[in-house]
Structures are given as structure tokens and as C-alpha cells.
PAZAPA-4460 file (N, C-alpha, C; in steps of 0.05 Angstrom, whole numbers, plus 32768, in hexadecimal, padded with zeros to 4 digits):
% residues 178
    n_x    n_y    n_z   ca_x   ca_y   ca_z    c_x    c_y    c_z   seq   type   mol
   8799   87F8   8857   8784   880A   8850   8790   8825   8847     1      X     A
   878C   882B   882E   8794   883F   882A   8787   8856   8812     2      X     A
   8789   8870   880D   8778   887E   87FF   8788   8888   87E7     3      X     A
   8789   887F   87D9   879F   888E   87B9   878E   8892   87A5     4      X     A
   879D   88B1   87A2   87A2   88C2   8788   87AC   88BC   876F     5      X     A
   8798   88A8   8754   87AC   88A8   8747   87A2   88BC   872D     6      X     A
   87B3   88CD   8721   87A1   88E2   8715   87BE   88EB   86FD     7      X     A
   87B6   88F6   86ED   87C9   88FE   86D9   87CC   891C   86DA     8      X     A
   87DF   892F   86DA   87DE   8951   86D8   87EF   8959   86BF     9      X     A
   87E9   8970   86BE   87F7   8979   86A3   881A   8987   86BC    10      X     A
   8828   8986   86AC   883A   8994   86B3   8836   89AF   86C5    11      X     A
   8825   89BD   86C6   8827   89CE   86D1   880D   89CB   86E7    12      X     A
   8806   89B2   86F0   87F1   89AA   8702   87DE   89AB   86FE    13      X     A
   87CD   89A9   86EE   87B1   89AB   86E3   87AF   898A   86D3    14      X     A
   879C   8989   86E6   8784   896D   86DC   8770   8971   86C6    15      X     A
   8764   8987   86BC   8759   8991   86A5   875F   89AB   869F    16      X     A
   875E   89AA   868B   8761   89C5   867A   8748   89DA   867A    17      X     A
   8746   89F5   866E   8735   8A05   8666   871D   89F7   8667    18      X     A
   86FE   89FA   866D   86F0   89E9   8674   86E6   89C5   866F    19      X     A
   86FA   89C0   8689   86FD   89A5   8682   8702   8997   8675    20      X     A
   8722   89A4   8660   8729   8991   864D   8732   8980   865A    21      X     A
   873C   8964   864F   8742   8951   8658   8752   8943   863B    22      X     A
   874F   8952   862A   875E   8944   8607   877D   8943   860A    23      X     A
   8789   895C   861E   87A7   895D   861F   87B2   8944   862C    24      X     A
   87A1   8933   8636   87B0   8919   8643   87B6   8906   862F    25      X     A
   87AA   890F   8613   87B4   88F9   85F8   87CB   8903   85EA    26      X     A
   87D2   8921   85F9   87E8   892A   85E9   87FB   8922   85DC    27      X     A
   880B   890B   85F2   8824   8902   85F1   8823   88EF   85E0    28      X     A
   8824   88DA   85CB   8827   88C8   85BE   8827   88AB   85D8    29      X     A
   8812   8894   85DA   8822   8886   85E0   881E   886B   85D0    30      X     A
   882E   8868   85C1   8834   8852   85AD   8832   8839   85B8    31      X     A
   883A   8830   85D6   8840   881B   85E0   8824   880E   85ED    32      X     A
   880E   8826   85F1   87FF   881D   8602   8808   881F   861D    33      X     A
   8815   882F   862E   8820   8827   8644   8808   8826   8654    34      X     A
   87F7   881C   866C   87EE   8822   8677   87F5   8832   8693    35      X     A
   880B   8837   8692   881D   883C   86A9   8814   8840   86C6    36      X     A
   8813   8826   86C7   8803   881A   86E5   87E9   881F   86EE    37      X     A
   87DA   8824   86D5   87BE   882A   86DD   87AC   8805   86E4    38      X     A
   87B3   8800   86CF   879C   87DE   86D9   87A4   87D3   86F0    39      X     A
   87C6   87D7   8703   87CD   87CB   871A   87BE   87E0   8729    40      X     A
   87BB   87F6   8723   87B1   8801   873B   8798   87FE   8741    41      X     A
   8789   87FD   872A   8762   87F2   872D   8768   87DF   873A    42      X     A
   8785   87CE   8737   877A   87AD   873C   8777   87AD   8760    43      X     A
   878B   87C0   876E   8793   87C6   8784   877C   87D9   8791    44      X     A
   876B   87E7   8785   8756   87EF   8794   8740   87DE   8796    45      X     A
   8729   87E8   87A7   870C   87D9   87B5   86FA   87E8   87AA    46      X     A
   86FA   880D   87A6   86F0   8818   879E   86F1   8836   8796    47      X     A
   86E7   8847   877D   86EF   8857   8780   86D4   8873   878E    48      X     A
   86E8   8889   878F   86DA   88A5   87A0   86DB   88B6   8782    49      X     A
   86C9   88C4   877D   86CC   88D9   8768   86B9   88F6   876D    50      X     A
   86BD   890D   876E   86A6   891F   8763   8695   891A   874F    51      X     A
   8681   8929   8754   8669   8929   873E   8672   8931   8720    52      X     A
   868A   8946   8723   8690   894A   8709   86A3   893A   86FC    53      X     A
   86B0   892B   8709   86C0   8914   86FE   86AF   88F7   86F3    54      X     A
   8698   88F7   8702   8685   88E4   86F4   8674   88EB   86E3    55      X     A
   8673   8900   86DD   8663   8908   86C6   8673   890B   86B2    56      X     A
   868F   8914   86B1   86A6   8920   8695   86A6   88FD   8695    57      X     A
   86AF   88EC   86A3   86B0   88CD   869E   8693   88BC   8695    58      X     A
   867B   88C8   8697   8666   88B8   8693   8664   88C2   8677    59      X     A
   866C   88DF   866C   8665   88EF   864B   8677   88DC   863F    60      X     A
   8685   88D9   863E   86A2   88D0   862E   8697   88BB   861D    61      X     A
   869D   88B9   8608   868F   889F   85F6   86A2   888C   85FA    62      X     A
   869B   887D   860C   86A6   8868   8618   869B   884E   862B    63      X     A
   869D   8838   862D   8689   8832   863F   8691   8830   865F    64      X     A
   8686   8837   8674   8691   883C   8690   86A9   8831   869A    65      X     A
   86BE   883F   869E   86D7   882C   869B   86DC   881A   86BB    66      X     A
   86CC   8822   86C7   86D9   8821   86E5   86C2   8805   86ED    67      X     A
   86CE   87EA   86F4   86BE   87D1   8700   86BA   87CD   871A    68      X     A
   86C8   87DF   8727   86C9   87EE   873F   86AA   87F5   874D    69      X     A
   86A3   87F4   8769   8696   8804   8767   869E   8825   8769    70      X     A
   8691   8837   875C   869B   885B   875D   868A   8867   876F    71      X     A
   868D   8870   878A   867F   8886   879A   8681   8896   8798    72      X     A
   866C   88A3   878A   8666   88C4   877D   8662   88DB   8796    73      X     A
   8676   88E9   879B   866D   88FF   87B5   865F   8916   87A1    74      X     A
   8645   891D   87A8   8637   892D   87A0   861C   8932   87B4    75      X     A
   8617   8953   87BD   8604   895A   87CC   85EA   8962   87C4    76      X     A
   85EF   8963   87A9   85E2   896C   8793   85C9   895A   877B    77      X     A
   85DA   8937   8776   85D2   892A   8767   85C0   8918   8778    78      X     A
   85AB   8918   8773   8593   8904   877F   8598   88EA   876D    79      X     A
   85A4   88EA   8757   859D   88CD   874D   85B5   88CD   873A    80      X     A
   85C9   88A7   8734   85D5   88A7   871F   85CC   88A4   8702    81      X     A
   85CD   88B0   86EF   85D0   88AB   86D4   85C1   888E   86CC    82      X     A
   85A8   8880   86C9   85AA   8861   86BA   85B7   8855   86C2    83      X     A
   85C8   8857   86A8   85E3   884C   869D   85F3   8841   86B7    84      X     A
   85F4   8853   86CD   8608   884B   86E0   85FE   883F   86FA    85      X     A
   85E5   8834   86FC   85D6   8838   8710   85E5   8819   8715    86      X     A
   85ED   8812   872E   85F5   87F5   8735   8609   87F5   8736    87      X     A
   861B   8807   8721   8641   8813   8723   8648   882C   8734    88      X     A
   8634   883E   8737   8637   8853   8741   862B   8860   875B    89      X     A
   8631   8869   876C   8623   8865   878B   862C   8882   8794    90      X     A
   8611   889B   8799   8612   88A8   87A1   8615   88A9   87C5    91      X     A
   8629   88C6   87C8   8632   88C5   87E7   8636   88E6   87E9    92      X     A
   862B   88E7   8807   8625   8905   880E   863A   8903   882A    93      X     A
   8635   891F   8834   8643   8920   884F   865A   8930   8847    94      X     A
   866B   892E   885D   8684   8935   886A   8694   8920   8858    95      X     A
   86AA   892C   8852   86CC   890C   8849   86D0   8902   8856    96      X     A
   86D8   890A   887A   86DD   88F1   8888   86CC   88D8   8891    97      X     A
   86B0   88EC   888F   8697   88D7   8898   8694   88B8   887B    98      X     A
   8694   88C4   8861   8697   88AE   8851   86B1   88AC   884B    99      X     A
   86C1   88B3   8855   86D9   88A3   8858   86D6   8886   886E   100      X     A
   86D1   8891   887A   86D2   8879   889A   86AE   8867   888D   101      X     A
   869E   8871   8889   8688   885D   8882   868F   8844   886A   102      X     A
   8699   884C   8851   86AB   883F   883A   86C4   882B   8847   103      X     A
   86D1   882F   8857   86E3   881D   8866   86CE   8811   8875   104      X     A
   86B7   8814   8884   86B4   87FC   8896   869E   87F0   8881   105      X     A
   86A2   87F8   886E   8690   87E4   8858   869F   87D3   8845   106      X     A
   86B5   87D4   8853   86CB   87C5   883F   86E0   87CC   8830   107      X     A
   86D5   87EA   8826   86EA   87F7   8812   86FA   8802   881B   108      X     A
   8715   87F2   8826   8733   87FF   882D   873F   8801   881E   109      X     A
   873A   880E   8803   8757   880C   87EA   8744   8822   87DC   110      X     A
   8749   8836   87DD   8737   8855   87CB   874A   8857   87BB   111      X     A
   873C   8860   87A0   874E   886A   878C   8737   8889   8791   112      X     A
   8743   88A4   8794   8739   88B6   8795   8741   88C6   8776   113      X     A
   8728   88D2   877D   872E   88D3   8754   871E   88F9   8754   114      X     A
   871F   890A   8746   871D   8920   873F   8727   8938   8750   115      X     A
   8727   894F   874B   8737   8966   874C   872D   896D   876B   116      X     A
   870F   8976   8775   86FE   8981   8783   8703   8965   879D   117      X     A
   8708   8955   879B   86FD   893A   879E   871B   8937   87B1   118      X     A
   872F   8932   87A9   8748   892B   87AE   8757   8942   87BE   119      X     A
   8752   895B   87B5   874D   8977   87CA   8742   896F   87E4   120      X     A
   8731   8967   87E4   871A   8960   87F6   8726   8950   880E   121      X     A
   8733   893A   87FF   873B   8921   880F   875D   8936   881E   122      X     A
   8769   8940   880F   8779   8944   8818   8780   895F   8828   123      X     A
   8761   896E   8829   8762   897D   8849   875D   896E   885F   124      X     A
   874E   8958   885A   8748   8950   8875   8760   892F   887C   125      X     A
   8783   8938   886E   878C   8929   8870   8786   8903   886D   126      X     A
   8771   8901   885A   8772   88E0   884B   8772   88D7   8836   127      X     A
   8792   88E4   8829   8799   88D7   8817   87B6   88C6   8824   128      X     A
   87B4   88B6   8817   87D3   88A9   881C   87EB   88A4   880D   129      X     A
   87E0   88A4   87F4   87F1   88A6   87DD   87E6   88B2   87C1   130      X     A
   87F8   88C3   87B9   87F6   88D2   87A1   8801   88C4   878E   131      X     A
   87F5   88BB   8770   8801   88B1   8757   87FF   88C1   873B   132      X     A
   8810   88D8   8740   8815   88E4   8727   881C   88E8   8711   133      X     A
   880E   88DC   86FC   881C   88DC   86E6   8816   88FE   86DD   134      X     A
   8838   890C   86CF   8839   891E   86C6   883C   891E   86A0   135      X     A
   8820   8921   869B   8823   8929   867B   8838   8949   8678   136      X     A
   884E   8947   8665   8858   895F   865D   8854   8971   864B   137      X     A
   8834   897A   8657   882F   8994   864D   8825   89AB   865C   138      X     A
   8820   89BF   8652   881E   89DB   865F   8807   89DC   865B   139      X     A
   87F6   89E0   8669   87D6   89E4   8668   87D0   8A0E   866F   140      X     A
   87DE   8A11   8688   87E0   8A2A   8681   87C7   8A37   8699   141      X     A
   87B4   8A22   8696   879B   8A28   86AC   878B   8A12   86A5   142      X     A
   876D   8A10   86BA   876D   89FA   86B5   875F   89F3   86DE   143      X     A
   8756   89D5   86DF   875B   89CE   86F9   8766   89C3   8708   144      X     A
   877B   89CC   871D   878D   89CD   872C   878A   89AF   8736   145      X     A
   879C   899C   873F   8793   8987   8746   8796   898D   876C   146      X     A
   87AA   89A8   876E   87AC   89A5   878C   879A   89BF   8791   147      X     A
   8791   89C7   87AE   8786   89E1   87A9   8793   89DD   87CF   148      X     A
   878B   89F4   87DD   8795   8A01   87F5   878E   89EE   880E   149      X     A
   87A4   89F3   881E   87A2   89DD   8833   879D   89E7   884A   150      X     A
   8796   89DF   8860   8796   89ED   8877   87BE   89ED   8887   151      X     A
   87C5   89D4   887F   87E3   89D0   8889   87E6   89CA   8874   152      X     A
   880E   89C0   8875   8815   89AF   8866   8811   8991   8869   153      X     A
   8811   897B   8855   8818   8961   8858   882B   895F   8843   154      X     A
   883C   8947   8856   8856   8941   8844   8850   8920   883B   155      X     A
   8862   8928   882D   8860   890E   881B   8877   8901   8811   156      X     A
   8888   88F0   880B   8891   88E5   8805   889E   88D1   87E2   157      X     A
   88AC   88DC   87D0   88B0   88D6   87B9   88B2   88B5   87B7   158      X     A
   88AF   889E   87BC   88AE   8887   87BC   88BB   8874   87A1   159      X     A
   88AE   887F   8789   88B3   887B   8772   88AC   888E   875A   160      X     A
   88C2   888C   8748   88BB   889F   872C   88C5   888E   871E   161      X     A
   88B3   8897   870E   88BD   8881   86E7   88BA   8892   86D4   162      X     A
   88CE   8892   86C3   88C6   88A6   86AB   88BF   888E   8692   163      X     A
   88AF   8896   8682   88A2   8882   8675   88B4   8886   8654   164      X     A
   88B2   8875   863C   88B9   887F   862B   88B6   888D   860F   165      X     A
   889F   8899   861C   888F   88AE   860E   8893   88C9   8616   166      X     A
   88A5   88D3   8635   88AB   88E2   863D   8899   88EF   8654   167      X     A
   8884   88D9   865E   8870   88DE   8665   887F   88D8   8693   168      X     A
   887F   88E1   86A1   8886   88D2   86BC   8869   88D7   86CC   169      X     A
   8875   88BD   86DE   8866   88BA   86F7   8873   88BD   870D   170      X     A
   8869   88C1   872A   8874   88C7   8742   885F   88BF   8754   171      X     A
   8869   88AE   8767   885C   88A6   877C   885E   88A8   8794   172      X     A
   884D   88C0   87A0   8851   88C8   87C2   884A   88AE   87D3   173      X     A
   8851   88AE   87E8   884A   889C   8800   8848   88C2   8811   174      X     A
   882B   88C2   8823   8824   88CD   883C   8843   88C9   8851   175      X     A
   884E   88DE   885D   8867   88DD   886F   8858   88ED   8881   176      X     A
   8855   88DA   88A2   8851   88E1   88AE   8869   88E8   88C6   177      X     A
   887F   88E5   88C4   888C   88F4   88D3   88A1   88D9   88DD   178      X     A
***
């Protein structure tokens, strides 16, 4: 059972740009198609956790819903999903640890935790377990932070890095608990 981060940052830690760009993640050329471990990792989760604003910048996108997953929308705010997503998408209120622990005894031990506010969230109240960073190499400059202030530290553990050949790397924490 475990809770992972898998998220892409610009070089200087930002998950979006100036209001909510998200275009600098096509920066890099990738010719090959790499997916660089994204379909093993859907394949390895049960379900994903997102903010409201990560399901909405993902629901605008002219695209059709990428995630077969079910996605638990944390929002205190949204009374209802979108149409389109109603049967894929499942609003959840409360506290993180409370739908943390309700989502596991409903089955879902494998979270892919997904946006900025969201993954913050999980990782004050210590439940994340692994971080999967892919670093695009660019300078964004400002932008939203993917880490924000902790009450302590948590350590973590470098497990694996790959540099891709587009120039693009990944890094994979494992949670070190001591």
C-alpha cells in the first residue's frame, strides 16, 4: 500500500508556470515518444487523488479524459462533477488522513497523488511514500511550487534516476524512515 507522487517540475521546481501554464512541459523535443514510465505507473495504481484545480486544467484540455482510473476530486467547494466526468470522477471532502484511511479500506492501496495544493497536503500530514520526478530543463522563473512548507522534515531516499535521451531525467524517492 502505498501513496506516490508522480508529477513533472521545471528545473527550478514549479509544476506550472505564470497562471497555470502547463505548455513548458512540451518544451523539450521528444522524438521517441518516451513515455518515461508513465503507463507502468497507471498500470501499478488503484486510483488517483487530485485537487479541484488539477481536474479542471485536465477536464479543459482538448483531449478526451485520460485517466481509466477512478480520480478522487478533494474539493470543499464543488457540489457536482462536470457531465462529461460523472462515473470517472468522485468528489471527496474532509481532512487527508480521514480520505486517506476511508480510500484504503475501500480498496484503493496504490494512490497516484497528482497536483501542487494536493501533494502539499499529503505530505504535511506525512502520506506520501514515494516521489516520481521527472525534471523538464527549463527555467520557469515563478510559477507553482510543487513543494510548499512543512511542519518537520521528511527524508527520503534517491532509489533511482534515469536521464532520458532528450535530456529530459527522472528521480525516484522511496519515504526513509530511519
Amino acid at each position: 500500500m502505498s501513496n506516490i507522487v508522480f508529477i513533472a517540475t521545471s528545473l527550478d521546481g514549479y509544476i506550472a508556470g505564470k497562471n497555470n501554464a502547463i505548455d513548458w512541459l512540451e518544451a523539450i523535443p521528444n522524438p521517441d515518444n518516451i513515455d518515461m514510465g508513465y503507463q507502468a505507473h497507471m498500470e501499478s495504481i488503484d486510483a488517483l487523488v487530485m485537487g479541484r484545480n488539477t481536474m479542471e486544467l485536465v477536464a479543459n484540455m482538448d483531449i478526451e479524459w485520460p485517466y481509466s482510473k477512478p480520480v478522487f476530486v478533494l474539493s470543499n467547494s464543488l457540489e457536482n462533477v462536470p457531465d462529461k466526468l460523472d462515473g470517472k470522477v468522485f468528489l471527496v471532502k474532509g481532512d487527508i488522513k480521514s480520505i486517506n484511511n476511508e480510500l484504503k479500506e475501500e480498496g484503493y492501496n496504490n494512490l497516484y497523488i497528482d497536483g501542487g495544493l494536493t501533494v502539499q497536503s499529503f505530505l504535511k500530514e506525512d502520506l506520501v511514500d514515494e516521489l516520481i520526478i521527472t525534471t523538464i530543463p527549463v527555467l520557469l522563473g515563478s510559477g507553482i511550487r510543487l513543494f510548499g512548507e512543512l511542519d518537520r522534515a521528511l527524508e527520503f531516499r534517491c532509489t533511482k534516476s534515469e536521464r532520458y535521451s532528450n535530456g529530459i531525467c527522472q528521480n525516484r524517492f522511496e519515504r526513509y524512515s530511519g
